[in-house]
DRENZA-783122 format. One line per 2 residues: for each residue x, y, z of C-alpha. Coordinates in steps of 0.1 Angstrom, whole numbers, plus 5000, padded with zeros to 4 digits. Last residue first. Example, Ala and Ser with C-alpha at 12.3 -4.5 7.8 and 13.67 -1.06 7.14 Angstrom:
// DRENZA-783122
5137/4989/5071 | 5123/4955/5078
//
This chain:
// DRENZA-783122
4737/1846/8113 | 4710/1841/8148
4726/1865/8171 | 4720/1894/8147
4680/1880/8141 | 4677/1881/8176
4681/1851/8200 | 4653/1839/8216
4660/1834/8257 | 4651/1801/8274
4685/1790/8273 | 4692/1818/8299
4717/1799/8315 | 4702/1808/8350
4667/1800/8335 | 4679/1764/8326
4683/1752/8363 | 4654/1768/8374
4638/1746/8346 | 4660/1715/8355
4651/1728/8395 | 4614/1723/8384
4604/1702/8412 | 4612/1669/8392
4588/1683/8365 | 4581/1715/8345
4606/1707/8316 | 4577/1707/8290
4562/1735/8301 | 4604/1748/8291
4597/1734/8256 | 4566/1751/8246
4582/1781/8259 | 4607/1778/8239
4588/1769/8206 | 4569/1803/8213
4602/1824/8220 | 4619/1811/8186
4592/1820/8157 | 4584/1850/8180
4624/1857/8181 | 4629/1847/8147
4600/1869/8124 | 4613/1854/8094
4611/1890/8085 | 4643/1896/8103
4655/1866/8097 | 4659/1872/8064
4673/1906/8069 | 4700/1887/8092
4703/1866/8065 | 4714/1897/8036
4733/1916/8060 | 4758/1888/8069
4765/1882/8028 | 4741/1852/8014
4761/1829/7987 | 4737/1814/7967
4699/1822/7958 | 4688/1780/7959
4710/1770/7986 | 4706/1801/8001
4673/1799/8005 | 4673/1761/8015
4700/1775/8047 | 4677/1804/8056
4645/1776/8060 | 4670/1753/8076
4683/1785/8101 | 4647/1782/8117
4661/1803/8147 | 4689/1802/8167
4673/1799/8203 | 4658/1767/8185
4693/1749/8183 | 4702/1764/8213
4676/1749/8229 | 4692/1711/8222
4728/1725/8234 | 4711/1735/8270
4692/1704/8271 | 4720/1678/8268
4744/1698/8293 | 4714/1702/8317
4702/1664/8316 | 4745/1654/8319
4744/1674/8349 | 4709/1662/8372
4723/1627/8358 | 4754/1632/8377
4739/1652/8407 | 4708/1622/8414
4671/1620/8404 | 4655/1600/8426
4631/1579/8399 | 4593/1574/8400
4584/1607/8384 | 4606/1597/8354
4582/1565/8346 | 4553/1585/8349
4561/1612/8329 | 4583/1587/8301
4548/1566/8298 | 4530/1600/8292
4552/1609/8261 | 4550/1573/8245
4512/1579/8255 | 4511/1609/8236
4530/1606/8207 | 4508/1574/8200
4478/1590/8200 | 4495/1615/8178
4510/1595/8151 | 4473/1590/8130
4477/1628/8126 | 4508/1630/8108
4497/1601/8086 | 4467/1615/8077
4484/1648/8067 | 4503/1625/8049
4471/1610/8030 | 4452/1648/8027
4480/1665/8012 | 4484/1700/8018
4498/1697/8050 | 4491/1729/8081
4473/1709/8105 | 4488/1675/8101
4527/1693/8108 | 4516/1715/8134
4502/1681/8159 | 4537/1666/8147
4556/1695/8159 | 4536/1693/8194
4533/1661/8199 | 4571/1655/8187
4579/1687/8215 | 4561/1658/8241
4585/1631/8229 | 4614/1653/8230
4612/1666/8264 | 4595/1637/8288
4608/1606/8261 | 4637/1621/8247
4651/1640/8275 | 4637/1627/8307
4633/1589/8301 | 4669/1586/8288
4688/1610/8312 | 4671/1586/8341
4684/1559/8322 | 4714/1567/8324
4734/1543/8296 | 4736/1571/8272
4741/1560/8232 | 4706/1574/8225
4722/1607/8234 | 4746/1606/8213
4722/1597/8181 | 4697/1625/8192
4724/1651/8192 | 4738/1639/8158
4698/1646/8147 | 4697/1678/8160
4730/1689/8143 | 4723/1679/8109
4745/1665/8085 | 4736/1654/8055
4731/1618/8048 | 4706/1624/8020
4674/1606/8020 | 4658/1604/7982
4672/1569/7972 | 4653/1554/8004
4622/1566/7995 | 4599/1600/8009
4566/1598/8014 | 4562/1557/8019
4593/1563/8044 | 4570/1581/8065
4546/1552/8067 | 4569/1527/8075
4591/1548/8100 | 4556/1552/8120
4548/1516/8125 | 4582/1508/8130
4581/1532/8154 | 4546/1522/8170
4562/1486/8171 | 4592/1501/8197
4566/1512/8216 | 4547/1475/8219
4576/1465/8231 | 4582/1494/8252
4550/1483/8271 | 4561/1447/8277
4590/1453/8288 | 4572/1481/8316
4546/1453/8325 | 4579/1427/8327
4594/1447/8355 | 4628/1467/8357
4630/1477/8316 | 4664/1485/8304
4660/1459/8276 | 4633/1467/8266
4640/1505/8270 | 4675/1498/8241
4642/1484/8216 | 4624/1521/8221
4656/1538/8216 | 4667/1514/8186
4631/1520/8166 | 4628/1557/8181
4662/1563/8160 | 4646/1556/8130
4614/1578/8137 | 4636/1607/8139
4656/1602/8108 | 4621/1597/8086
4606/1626/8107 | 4635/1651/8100
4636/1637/8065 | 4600/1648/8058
4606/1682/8074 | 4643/1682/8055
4624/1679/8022 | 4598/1706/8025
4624/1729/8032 | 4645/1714/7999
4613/1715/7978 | 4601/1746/7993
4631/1764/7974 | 4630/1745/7946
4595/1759/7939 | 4607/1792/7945
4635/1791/7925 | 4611/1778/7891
4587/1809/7899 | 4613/1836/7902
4627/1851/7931 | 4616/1886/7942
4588/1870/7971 | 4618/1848/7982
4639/1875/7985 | 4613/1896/8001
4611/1868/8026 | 4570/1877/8046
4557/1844/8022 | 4584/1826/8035
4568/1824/8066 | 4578/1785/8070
4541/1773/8069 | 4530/1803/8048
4552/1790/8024 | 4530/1762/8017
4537/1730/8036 | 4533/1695/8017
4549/1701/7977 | 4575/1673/7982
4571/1668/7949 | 4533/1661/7944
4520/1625/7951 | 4551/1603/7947
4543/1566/7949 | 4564/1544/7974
4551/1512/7984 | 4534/1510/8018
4503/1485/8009 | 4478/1488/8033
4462/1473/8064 | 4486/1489/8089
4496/1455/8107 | 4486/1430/8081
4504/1453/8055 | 4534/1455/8079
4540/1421/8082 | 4537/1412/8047
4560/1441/8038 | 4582/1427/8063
4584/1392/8047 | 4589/1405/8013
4618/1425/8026 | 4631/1398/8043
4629/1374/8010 | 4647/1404/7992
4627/1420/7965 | 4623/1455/7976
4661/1451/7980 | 4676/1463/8016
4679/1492/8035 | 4708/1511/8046
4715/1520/8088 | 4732/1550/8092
4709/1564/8114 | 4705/1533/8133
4698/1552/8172 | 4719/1523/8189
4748/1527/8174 | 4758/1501/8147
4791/1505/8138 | 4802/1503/8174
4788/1470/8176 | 4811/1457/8156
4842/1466/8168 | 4826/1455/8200
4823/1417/8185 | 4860/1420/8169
4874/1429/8207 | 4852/1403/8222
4872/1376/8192 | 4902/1389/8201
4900/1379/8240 | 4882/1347/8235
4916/1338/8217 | 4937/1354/8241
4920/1335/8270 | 4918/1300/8249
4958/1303/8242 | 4965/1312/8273
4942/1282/8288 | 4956/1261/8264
4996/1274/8273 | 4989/1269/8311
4973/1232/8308 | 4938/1219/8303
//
């Protein structure tokens, strides 16, 4: 091969890497933008086989009552005076859209555990720890399905959602030790929780099923990340991006439940300053806040608890008030 082939071959190698990372960075890792296909594509027949021998039923999509799951006692609505003022039809739509963002939380969520759980695979330093994020990543899929039997593909909206764009970023991270700590130790263990809250207080017996059926699971995804974590020397740089990637994730709870304030407004309209902080006000924020943070910091109670220490300083274990919050 002469000079001008092996130019030729270099640039041409060289383009085609360049169209292969273009690529890739349309699909991140986490897949939240990922569509779905046909029910009647030859794939889609295949999965639904797949998953029918898996979970033993058939996962089509049959609505049951409107997204009517969590009372308003779930979200305290039922201490709102403008929700208590608002007529019958608004307060239906009103848990309709809160109802509605749970489900879609869960849906996003158990999306992005399908790439996170397949990105460990390959991460994994011995074939038991392949092998056990294989069988993770399954769980997911596992989960996804039955979610997605609640709530169909032509009722997700891509809206954005602060939590969820968090989750995506960090699912992007090549430190593993960030990995393991924050969605597996942190976010894994606050699913066990949430999810745990979510079979409890559902109305309908098949999701509240569904809910329940995830916590085994939950658990041992959660444990895996414990034991995994506690076997790694945590250094400076991961130490840093942990605390940077925590302290934005408790803001979003030191704020409040601003999706229940944001489905009211969607509903009532426009809300002036006064009108949310009253809202969250009776939302009862700082309890509603303080208990889910404290959750969270037990959660942090490893490596030493410096992250904790860490944290403390910030004060990202502090509720805001119902001022703070609007």
């Amino acid at each position: 091969m002469n000079a001008d082939e092996r130019r030729f071959n270099t640039s041409h190698f060289s383009q085609i890497n360049c169209a292969i990372q273009d690529r890739l960075k349309a699909k991140t890792v986490a897949g939240l933008n990922l569509s779905h296909i046909s029910s009647d594509d030859k794939i889609g027949r295949v999965l639904s086989s797949a998953l029918k021998s898996r979970l033993g039923s058939d996962l089509s999509y049959s609505e049951f009552d409107s997204y009517q799951y969590w009372h308003p006692e779930y979200f305290n609505l039922h201490q709102v005076t403008i929700f208590q003022d608002a007529s019958e039809e608004e307060k239906a739509a009103i848990l309709h859209i809160a109802n509605r963002d749970l489900l879609e939380e869960a849906y996003f969520i158990e999306k992005a555990g399908m790439g996170y759980m397949a990105k460990m695979v390959l991460l994994a330093e011995t074939i038991e720890e392949r092998m056990l994020y294989a069988l993770f990543s399954s769980d997911e899929v596992s989960h996804f399905a039955q979610i997605s039997n609640f709530l169909p593909p032509q009722e997700v909206i891509g809206k954005d959602n602060a939590f969820l764009s968090l989750l995506e970023e960090v699912a992007e991270i090549a430190d593993k030790t960030v990995l393991l700590f924050v969605l597996q130790v942190v976010l894994e263990g606050w699913g066990l929780s949430h999810y745990r809250s979510l079979a409890k207080s559902c109305q309908n017996p098949a999701l509240s099923a569904v809910f329940q059926g995830f916590l085994q699971d939950e658990s041992r995804h959660h444990a895996a990340g414990v034991t995994l974590f506690e076997q790694i020397a945590v250094d400076d740089a991961s130490r840093d991006a942990i605390l940077q990637i925590l302290t934005l994730f408790l803001r979003m709870v030191q704020v409040g439940p601003q999706g229940v304030v944001a489905a009211i407004e969607k509903v009532k309209g426009d809300l002036s300053r006064q009108q949310k902080i009253r809202i969250f006000e009776e939302l009862d924020t700082e309890n509603h806040s303080g208990s889910r943070l404290n959750i969270l910091r037990s959660l942090m109670q490893t490596e030493g608890g410096q992250i904790v220490q860490d944290l403390e300083q910030l004060g990202a274990f502090q509720p805001f008030s119902a001022e703070r919050c609007v």
